[in-house]
C-alpha positions in Angstrom: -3.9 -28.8 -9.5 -5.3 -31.5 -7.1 -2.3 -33.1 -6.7 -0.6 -29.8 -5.2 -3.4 -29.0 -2.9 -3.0 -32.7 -1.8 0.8 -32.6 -1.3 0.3 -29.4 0.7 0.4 -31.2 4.3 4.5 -32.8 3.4 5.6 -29.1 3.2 3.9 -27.8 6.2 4.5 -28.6 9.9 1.3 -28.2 11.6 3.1 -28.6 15.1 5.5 -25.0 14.6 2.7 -23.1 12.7 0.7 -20.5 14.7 -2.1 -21.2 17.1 -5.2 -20.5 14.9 -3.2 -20.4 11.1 -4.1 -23.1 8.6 -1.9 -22.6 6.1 -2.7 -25.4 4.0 -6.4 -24.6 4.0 -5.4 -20.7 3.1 -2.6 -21.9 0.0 -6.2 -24.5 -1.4 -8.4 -21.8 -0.9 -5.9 -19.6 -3.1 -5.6 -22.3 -5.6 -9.4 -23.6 -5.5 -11.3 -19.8 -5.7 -9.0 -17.6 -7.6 -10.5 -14.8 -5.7 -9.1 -11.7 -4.1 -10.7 -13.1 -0.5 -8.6 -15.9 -0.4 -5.3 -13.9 -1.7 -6.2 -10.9 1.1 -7.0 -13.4 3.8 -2.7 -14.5 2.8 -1.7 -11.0 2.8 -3.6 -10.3 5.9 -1.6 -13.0 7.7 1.8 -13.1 6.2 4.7 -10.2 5.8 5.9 -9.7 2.7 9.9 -9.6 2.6 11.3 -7.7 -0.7 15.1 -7.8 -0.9 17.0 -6.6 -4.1 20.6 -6.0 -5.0 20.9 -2.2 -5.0 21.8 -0.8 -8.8 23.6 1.9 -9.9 25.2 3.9 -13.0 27.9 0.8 -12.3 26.2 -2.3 -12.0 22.9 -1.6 -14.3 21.4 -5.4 -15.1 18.6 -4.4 -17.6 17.8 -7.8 -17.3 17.1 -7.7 -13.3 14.9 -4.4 -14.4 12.6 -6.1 -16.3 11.9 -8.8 -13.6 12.0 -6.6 -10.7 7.7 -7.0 -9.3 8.6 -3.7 -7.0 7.0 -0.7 -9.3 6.4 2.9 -8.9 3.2 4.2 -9.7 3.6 7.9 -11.2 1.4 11.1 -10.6 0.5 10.6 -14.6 0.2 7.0 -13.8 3.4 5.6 -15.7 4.9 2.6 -13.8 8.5 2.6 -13.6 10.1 -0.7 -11.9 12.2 -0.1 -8.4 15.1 -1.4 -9.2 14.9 1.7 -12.0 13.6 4.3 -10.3 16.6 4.9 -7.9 19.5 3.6 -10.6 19.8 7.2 -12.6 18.0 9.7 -10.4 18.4 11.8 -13.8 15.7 9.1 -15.9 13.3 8.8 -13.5 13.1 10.1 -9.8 14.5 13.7 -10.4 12.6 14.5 -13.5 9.2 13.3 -11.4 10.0 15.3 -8.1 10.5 18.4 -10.3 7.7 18.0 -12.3 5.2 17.2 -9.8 6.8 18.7 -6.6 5.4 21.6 -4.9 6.6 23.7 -1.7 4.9 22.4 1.3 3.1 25.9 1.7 1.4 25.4 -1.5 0.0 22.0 -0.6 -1.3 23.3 2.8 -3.0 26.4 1.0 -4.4 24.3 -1.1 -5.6 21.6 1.4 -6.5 23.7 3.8 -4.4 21.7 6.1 -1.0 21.3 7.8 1.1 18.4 6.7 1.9 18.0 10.5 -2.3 17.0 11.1 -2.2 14.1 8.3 1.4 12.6 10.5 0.4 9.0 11.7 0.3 8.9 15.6 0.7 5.5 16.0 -3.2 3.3 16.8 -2.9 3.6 20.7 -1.7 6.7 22.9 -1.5 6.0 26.6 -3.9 7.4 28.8 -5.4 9.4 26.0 -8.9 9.2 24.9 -9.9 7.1 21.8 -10.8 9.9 19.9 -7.3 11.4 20.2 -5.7 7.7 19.1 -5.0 6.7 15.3 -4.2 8.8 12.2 -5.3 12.2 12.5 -6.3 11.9 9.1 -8.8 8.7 9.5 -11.9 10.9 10.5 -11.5 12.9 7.6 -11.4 9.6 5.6 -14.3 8.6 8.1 -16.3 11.3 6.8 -16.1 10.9 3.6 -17.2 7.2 4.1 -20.4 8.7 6.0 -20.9 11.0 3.3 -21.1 8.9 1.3 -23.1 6.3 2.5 -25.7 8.4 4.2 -26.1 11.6 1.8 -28.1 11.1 -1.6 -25.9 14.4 -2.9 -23.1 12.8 -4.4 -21.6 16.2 -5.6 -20.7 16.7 -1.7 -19.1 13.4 -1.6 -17.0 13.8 -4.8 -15.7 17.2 -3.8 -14.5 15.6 0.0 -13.2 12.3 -1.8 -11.1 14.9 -4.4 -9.9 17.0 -1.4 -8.7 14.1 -0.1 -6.7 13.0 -2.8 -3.4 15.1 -2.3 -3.5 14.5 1.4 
């Protein structure tokens, strides 16, 4: 393990790297704490670029399923790989959008809320006050952080936190 940290410096050119990025002392931090820190501090400085050769009924590679690190997280929490999600719409995508679809009018009942209010805006809005900049859902994600924080009744935290679960 030292020796890789060591050797980091040959594969790194210090002169084209960004003002202010240490790459090498990011990749030893990784290797040295083992810690989600050092792997967010990575992530919060690099883009991640997924590319995959699109499968269909035709061209199935079970083997390219089982290594594909893309995965779909179900509403009944089943994991189902990319690569198969999209191959047979029959297995996997169309039997989970009817089974856990619901008209949009039904969700907004529910929620008590358009689906047009929880849209991202974008973070800045010329000429606009800050209040009126970000995702109109953040202060209802903002409350529930206050809620939570400031109120000993947890029950009123839970029931926000729940409501915003669907949104």
């Amino acid at each position: 393990m030292l020796q890789v940290i060591r050797k980091l410096n040959q594969f790194i050119d210090r002169d084209k790297q960004p003002h202010g990025l240490n790459l090498a002392k990011m990749f030893s931090s990784i290797l040295l704490k083992r810690n989600f820190d050092s792997v967010g501090s990575w992530h919060v400085r690099s883009l991640f670029l997924g590319m995959m050769h699109f499968q269909d009924k035709y061209n199935e590679d079970l083997e390219r399923l089982q290594r594909c690190d893309i995965h779909y997280l179900t509403p009944d929490l089943r994991i189902v790989p990319f690569c198969a999600f999209n191959v047979i719409p029959e297995w996997y995508r169309d039997r989970i959008q009817k089974k856990f679809s619901i008209p949009v009018e039904e969700w907004e009942k529910a929620h008590g809320q358009t689906l047009e209010a929880g849209l991202y805006r974008g973070i800045m809005r010329k000429g606009k006050p800050e209040a009126q900049m970000g995702c109109a859902m953040s202060e209802m994600h903002k409350a529930a952080a206050e809620s939570m924080a400031n109120d000993n009744d947890d029950h009123k935290a839970v029931e926000l936190r729940n409501g915003m679960a669907g949104a």
